[in-house]
N, C-alpha and C positions, 0 to 999 in steps of 0.2 A: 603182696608179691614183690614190689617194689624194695619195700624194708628187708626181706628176704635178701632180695640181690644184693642188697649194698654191704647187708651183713658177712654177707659171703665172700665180698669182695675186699671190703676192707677187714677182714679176721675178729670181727667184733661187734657187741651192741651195745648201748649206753651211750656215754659218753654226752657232749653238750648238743643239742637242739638247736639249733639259732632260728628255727623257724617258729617258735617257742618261745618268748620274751618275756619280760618284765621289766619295764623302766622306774628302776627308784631313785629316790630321791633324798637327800639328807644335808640337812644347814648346818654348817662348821663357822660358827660365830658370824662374817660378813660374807662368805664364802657357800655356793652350792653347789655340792656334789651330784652329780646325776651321772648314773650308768646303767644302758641298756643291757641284759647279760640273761642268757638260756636260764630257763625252771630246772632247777634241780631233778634229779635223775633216781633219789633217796628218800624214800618212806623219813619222814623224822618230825616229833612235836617243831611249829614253829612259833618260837618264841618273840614276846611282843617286841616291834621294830620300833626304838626310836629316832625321833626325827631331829631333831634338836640337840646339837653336841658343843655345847658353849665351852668349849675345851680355855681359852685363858682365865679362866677363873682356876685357880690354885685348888680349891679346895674340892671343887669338883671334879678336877682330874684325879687327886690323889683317892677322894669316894671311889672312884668307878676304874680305874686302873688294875690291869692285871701283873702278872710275872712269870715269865715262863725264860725256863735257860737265863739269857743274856740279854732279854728284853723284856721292858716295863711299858706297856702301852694301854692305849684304851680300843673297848672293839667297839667295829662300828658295824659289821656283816660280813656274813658268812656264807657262800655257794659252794658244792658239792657236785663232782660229777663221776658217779665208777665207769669202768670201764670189764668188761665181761663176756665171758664165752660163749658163745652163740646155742654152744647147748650147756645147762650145768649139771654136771653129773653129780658133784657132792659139794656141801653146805660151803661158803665161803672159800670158792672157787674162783675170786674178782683177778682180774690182770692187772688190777691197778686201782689209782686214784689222784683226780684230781683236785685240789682244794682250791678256793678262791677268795682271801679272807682281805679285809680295808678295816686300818686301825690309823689310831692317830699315835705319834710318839714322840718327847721331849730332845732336845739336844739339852747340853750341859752350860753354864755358863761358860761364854768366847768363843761359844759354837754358831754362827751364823745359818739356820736352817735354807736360807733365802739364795746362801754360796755356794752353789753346787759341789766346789770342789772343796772347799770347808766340810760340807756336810759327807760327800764322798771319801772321805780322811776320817771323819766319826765313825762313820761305820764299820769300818776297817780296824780303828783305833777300839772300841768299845767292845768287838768279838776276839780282836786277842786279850786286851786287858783282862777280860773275863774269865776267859780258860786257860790264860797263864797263871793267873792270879797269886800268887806265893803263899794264901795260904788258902789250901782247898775247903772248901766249905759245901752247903745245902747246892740243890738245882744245877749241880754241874761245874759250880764255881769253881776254877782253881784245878781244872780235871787233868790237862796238860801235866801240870806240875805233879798233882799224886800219883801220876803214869811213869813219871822220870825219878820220881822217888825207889817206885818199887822196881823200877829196873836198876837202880842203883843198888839197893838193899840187895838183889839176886846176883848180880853181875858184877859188881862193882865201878873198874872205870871205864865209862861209856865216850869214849875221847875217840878209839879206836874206827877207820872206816865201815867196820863191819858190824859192832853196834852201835854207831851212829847210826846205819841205813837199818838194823834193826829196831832201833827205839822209835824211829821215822814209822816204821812198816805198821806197830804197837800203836804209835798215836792215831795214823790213818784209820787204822782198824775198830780204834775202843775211844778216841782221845776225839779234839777238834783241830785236824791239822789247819794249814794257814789258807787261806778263801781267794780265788782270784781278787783283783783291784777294779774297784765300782768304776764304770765307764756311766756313757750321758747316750740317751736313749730319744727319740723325738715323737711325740704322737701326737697331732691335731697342734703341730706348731708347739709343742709345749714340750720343754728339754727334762724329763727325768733322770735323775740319779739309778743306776739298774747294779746288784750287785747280788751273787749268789750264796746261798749256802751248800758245797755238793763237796764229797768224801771222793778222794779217788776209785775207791776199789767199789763205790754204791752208784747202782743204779739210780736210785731216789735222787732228787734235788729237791733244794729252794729257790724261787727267784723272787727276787724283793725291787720294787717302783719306788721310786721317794720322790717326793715333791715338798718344795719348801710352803706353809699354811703362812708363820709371820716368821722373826726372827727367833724364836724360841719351839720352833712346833713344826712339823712335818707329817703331810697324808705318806701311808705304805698301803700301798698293795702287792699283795703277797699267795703267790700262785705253788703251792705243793705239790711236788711230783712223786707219788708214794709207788712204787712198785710191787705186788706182792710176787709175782710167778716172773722171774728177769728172762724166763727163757721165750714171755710172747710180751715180753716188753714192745722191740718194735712194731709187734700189730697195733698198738695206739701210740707210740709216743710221738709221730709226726701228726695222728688228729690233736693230741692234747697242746703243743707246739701252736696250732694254728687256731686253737681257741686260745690262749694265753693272748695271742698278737691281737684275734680281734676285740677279745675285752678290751683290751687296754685299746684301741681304737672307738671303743663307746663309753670312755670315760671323759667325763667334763667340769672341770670347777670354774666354776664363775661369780662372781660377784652377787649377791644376794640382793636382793629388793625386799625390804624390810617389810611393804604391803602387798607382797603378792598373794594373791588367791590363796585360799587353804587348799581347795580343790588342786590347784596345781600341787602341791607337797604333800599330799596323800599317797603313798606309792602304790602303785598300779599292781593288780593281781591278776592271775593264772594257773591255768591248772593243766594237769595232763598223766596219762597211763606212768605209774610208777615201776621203775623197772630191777629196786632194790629193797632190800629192806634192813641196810645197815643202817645205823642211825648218824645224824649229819654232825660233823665234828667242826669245833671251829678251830 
């Protein structure tokens, strides 16, 4: 009856548990990650968790590295939370989604990951180089430019105030307009790097945590805010809001103890009523 009420009250079910946990744990070379964070909310195979990410070793990062858009990184875990209609009337009916993904990812040489405001300028730096690119290629590369191309090829000169705010309107819509500038973010004493990915006219965002690991390497945590139905977006976006704050409020790296217990680094399991059965994306 209780979960009745609250469903009714806040326009929805799903969403993160926190009375629900799981504390895991995961060694990044000298460094231990541990974050307490709600069981998933999504039927989905889970795949084996490793524990051990010896990320400065060269060749093990480029092994195990993925690529997606404008980022080259290594994953290290993935939480999923929908959010959905109190009653569902027809198949894939969700209001939304939340994602909750921790990867590791390289700066370039003379990129100090450790400088906030170095590493804050990479981010920035690296998402326009990408989608201005000059010459467009694979995964989006260069997408900016093939957009200003074919409005050139239609229209010709694009100099004009009225196709300048038209080829603006064309990139916001189909392109990667330009990202707010990464500000410094504080949790548990500890200053991250906070920088978005979000489209004017989209409901959706991204929001990305960076933390410097040494001088070449940086932890992301990276929190997706998928919209599918915008017209009950606000029935979750202020829960999804306050579980983004408190993850990041139960994250921790600390310095490693090379003999610690196995038992402690075993991450901790749970279980509970599944209330979806999309499958969990990272």
């Amino acid at each position: 009856m209780k979960k009745l009420i609250k469903a009714l009250w806040q326009g929805f079910v799903g969403g993160a548990d926190f009375t629900q946990l799981v504390t895991e744990r995961f060694v990044l070379e000298d460094k231990l990650l541990k974050v307490a964070i709600p069981i998933s909310n999504v039927v989905a195979r889970k795949p084996t968790k490793e524990v051990n990410y010896p990320y400065k070793n060269n060749h093990w990062f480029h092994t195990n590295q993925e690529t997606h858009t404008h980022e080259t990184y290594v994953h290290i875990y993935t939480r999923v939370w929908m959010y959905l209609p109190i009653i569902g009337i027809f198949p894939s009916s969700e209001y939304g989604m939340l994602g909750c993904v921790f990867r590791i990812k390289k700066t370039p040489e003379g990129v100090n990951a450790l400088d906030n405001l170095a590493l804050g300028q990479w981010l920035n730096q690296e998402y326009d180089e990408y989608y201005n690119h000059p010459e467009p290629g694979d995964k989006s590369k260069g997408r900016n430019t093939a957009l200003i191309a074919e409005m050139q090829q239609r229209h010709g000169d694009l100099t004009t105030s009225h196709m300048a705010s038209q080829l603006q309107a064309y990139i916001n819509g189909s392109g990667y307009p330009e990202i707010p500038a990464p500000t410094t973010v504080s949790f548990n004493n500890i200053q991250w790097v906070f920088y978005q990915l979000v489209k004017p006219n989209s409901r959706s965002r991204t929001d990305m945590y960076c933390l410097g690991l040494d001088e070449g390497h940086y932890l992301v945590v990276r929190f997706s805010h998928r919209v599918d139905r915008s017209d009950k977006h606000k029935k979750w976006r202020k829960a999804a809001n306050q579980t983004q704050q408190r993850v990041m409020e139960m994250v921790s790296l600390t310095d490693y103890v090379a003999d610690e217990p196995q038992s402690r680094l075993s991450n901790d399991t749970s279980s509970a009523l599944q209330t979806s059965s999309r499958q969990e994306t990272a």
